[in-house]
C-alpha positions as CSV (number, residue, x, y, z in Angstrom):
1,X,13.8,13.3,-12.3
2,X,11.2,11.2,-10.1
3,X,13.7,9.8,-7.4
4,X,13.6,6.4,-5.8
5,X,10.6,7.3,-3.0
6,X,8.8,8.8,-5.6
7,X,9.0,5.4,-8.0
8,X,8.1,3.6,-4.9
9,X,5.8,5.9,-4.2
10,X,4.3,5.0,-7.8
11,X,4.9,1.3,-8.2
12,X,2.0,0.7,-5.1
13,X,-0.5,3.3,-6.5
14,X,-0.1,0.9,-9.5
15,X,-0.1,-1.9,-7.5
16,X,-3.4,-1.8,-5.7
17,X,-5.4,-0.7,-9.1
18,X,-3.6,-3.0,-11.4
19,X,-3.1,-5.9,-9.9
20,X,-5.5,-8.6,-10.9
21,X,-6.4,-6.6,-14.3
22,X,-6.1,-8.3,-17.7
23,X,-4.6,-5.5,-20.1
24,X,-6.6,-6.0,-23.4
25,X,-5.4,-3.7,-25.5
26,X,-1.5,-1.7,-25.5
27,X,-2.4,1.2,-27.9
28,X,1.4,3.2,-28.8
29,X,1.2,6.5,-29.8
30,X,4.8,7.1,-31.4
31,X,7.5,4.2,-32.0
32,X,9.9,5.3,-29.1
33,X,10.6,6.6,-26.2
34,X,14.4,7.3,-24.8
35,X,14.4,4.1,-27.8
36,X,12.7,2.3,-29.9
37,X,10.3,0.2,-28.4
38,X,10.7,-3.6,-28.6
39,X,9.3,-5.5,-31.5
40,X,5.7,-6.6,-30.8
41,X,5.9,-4.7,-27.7
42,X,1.9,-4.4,-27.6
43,X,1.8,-8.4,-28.5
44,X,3.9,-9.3,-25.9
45,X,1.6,-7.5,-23.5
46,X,-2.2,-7.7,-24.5
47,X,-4.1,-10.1,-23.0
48,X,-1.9,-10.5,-20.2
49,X,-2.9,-10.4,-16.6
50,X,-1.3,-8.2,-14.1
51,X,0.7,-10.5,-11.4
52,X,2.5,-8.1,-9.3
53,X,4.6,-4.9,-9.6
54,X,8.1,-4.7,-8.1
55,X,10.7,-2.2,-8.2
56,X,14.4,-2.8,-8.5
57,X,16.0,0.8,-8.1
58,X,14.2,3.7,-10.2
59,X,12.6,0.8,-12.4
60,X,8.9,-0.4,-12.3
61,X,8.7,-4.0,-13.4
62,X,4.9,-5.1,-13.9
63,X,4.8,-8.9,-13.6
64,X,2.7,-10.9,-16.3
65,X,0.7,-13.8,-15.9
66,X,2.5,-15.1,-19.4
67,X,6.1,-15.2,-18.1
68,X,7.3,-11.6,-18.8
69,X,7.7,-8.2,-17.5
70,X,7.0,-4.9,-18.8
71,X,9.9,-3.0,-17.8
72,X,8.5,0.9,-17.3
73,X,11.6,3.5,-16.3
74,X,10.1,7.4,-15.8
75,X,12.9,9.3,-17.3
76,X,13.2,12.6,-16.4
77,X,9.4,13.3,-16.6
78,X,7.5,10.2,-17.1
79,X,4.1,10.1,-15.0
80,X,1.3,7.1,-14.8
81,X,-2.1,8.3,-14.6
82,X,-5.4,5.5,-13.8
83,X,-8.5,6.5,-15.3
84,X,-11.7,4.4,-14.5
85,X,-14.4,3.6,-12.1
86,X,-12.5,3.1,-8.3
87,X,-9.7,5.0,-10.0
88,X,-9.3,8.8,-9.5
89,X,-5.6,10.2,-10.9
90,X,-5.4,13.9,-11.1
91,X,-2.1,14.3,-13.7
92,X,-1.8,17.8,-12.6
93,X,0.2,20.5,-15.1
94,X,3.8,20.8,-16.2
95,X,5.3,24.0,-15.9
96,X,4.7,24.6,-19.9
97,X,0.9,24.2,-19.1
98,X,-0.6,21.2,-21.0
99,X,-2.7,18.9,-19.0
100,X,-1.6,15.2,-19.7
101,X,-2.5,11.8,-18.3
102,X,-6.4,11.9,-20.1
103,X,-5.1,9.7,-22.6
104,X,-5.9,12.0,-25.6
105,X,-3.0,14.5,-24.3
106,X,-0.3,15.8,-26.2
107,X,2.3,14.0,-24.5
108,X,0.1,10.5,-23.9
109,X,2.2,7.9,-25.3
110,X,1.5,4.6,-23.6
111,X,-2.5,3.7,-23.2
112,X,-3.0,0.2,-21.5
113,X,-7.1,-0.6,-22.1
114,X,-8.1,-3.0,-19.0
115,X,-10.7,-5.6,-18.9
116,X,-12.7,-3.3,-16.7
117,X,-12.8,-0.2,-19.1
118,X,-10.2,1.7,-17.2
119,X,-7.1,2.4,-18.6
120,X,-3.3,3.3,-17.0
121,X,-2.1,5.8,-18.9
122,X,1.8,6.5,-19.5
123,X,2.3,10.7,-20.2
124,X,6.7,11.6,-21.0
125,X,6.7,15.2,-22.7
126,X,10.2,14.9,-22.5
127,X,10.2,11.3,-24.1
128,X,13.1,10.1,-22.1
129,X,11.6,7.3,-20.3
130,X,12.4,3.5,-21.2
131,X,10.0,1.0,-21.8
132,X,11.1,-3.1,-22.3
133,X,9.4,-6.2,-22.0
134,X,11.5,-9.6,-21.3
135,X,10.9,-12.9,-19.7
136,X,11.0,-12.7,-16.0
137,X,13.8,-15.5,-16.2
138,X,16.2,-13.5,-17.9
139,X,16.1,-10.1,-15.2
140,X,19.5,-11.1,-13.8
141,X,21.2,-10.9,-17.4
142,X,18.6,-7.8,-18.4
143,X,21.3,-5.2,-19.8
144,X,19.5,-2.2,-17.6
145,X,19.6,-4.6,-14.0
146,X,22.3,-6.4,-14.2
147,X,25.2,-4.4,-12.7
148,X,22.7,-2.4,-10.6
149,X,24.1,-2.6,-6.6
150,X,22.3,-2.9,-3.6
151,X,19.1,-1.6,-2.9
152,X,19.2,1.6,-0.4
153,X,17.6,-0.2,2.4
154,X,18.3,-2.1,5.7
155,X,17.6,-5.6,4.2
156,X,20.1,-5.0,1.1
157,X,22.6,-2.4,1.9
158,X,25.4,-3.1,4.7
159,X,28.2,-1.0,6.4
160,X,30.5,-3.7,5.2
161,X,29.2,-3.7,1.6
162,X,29.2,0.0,1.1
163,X,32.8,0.0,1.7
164,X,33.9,-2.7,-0.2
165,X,32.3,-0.8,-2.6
166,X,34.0,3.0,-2.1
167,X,37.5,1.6,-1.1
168,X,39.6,2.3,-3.9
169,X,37.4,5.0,-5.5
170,X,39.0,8.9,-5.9
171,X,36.0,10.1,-7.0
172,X,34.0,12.6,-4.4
173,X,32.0,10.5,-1.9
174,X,29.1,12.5,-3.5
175,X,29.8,11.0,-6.8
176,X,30.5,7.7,-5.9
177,X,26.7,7.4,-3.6
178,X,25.2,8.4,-7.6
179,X,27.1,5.3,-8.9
180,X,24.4,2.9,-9.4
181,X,26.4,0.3,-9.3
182,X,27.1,1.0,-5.8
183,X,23.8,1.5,-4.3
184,X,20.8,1.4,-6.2
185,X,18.2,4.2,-6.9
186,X,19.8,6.9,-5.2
187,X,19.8,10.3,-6.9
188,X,21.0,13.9,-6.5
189,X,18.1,15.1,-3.4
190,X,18.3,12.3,-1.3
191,X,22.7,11.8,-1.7
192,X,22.6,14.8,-1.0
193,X,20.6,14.8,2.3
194,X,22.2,11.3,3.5
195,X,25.6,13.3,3.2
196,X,24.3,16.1,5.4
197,X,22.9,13.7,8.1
198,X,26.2,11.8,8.6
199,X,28.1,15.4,8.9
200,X,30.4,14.2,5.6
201,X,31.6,16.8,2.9
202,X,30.7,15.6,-0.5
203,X,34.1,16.6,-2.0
204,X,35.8,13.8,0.6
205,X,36.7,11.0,-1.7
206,X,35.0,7.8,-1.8
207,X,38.3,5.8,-0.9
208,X,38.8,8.3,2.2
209,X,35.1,8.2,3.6
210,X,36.1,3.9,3.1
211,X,39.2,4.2,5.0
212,X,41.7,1.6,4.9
213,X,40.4,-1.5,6.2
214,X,37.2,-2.6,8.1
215,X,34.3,-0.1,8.6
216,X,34.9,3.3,9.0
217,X,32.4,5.8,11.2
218,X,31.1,7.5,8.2
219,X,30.6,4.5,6.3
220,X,28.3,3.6,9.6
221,X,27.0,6.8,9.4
222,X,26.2,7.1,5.4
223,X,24.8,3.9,5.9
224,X,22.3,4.3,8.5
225,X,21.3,7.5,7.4
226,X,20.5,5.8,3.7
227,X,18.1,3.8,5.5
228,X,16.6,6.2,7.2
229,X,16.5,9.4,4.4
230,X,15.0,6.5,2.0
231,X,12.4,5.3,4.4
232,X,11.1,8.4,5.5
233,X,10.8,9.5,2.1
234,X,9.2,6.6,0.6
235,X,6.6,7.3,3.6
236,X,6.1,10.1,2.9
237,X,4.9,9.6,-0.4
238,X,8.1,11.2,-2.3
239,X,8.8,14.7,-3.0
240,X,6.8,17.5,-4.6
241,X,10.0,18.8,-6.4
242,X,9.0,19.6,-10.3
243,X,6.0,17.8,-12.1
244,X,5.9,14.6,-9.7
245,X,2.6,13.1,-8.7
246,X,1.0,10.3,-6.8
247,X,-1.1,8.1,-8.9
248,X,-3.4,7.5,-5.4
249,X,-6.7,9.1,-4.4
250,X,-6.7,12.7,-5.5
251,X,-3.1,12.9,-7.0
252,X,-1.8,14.5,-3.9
253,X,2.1,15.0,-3.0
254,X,4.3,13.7,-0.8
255,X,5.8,15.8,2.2
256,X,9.2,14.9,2.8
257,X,10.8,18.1,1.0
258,X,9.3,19.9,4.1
259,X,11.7,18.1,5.9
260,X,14.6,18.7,3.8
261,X,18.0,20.1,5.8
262,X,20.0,21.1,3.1
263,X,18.8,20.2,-0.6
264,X,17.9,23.3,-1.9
265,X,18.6,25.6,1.1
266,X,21.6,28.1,0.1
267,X,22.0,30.9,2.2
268,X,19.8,29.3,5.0
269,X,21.2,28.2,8.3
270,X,22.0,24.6,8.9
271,X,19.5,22.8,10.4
272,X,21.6,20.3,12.2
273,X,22.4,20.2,15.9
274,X,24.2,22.8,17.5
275,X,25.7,24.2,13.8
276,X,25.2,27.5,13.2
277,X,27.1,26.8,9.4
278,X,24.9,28.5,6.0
279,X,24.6,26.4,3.5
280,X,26.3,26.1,0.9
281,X,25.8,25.5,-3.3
282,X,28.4,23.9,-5.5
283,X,28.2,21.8,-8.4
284,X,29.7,18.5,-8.9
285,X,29.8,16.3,-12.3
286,X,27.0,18.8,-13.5
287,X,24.2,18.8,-10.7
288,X,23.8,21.3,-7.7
289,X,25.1,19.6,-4.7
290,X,24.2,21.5,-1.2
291,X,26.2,21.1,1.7
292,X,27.3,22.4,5.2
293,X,30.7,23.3,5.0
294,X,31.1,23.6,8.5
295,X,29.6,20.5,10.0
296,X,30.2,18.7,7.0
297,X,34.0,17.4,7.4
């Protein structure tokens, strides 16, 4: 599943070629995604103008010049593809082989005709994205936003928030940081390497890592290390893990999985300071965690 970096990574590819574009035509190619689309979804849509494109944790919200927002949510293996003149997206393949992202693809289900003959092109083979569109009023009372938490970065998430947020909570710290009611956007990769940074064991429980009062040293550590796992990634243009692609220039992918220190590295030797630990696979709640078991406390 494209993580937060990689959304980011998408909603500015989006951003500099949409922006500014009238979408004239919303052609659907099958009545649902992870649901049913809304009624008049296309209506609500054509002949709209592109505003702006934010992001509020793994969502994409494309801004409308008539009041509303077209909600886009990438599932597990949703991908946006620009085709046009000044536009060059390369979908690349998925591991069962069928080239998507042309718009005439197997697994094409969203085609958004622009005012300058391109088109944006939304390709799901596994059809468990989420598409919406609602007046931009209503986004704090939007049933998919409203109980989201804090966005993983410096100017929304706090030592003091994140544990007001854990205190209290048994579950394993690991669990708890996938709770997107406590931070926003973060998934299995990057929990995983934030956890490895601060030198905390994902089977500690939330309410531990919180302590009792005030602000613990892990919650300072977790913490910084969101801001800085997150913003290096998003920099780095996401990771290459699965089918993920840019939607800039010649589809190319982000590099911070070259950087990763324990996501996918059993048997390998810790990479942080002075450990000579191996890490270690487990699984929590379903999903591989990897971890240090020595530095990792």
């Amino acid at each position: 599943m494209p993580e937060l970096p990689e959304v980011e990574t998408v909603r500015r590819g989006l951003t500099r070629h949409l922006v500014g574009r009238t979408i004239v035509e919303l052609q659907l190619r099958r009545d649902d995604l992870r649901f049913p689309f809304p009624t008049d979804f296309s209506k609500q849509i054509e002949g709209s103008r592109v505003v702006s494109i934010d992001r509020r944790a793994k969502y994409l919200l494309i801004r409308l010049n008539n009041g509303k927002t077209w909600l886009s949510h990438l599932g597990m293996s949703g991908r946006w593809t620009l085709i046009g003149e000044g536009r060059e997206g390369r979908p690349g393949r998925f591991s069962h082989g069928a080239v998507i992202g042309s718009g005439d693809g197997p697994h094409d289900w969203v085609i958004a005709h622009l005012d300058d003959g391109g088109k944006a092109v939304y390709s799901d083979h596994r059809r468990f994205g989420i598409m919406d569109c609602f007046p931009s009023s209503s986004q704090a009372h939007h049933k998919l936003l409203t109980n989201l938490g804090p966005e993983p970065t410096p100017d929304q998430l706090t030592p003091t928030e994140l544990a007001t947020s854990l205190r209290g909570k048994k579950t394993p710290i690991k669990n708890a940081l996938l709770d997107q009611r406590v931070v926003a956007g973060l998934g299995n990769i990057y929990v995983s390497e934030i956890l490895h940074r601060s030198g905390v064991s994902p089977r500690r429980s939330a309410t531990n890592v919180a302590g009792v009062s005030g602000i613990s040293r892990r919650v300072e550590r977790i913490t910084y290390n969101t801001h800085a796992v997150i913003t290096e990634a998003i920099d780095a243009g996401g990771s290459t893990l699965q089918d993920f692609r840019g939607v800039d220039g010649d589809g190319s992918l982000g590099y911070f999985p070259h950087r990763f220190g324990a996501y996918g590295r059993e048997g390998q030797i810790c990479t942080n300071t002075d450990c000579d630990g191996t890490i270690r696979r487990i699984v929590q709640s379903n999903r591989s965690t990897f971890y240090c078991p020595r530095c990792q406390r």
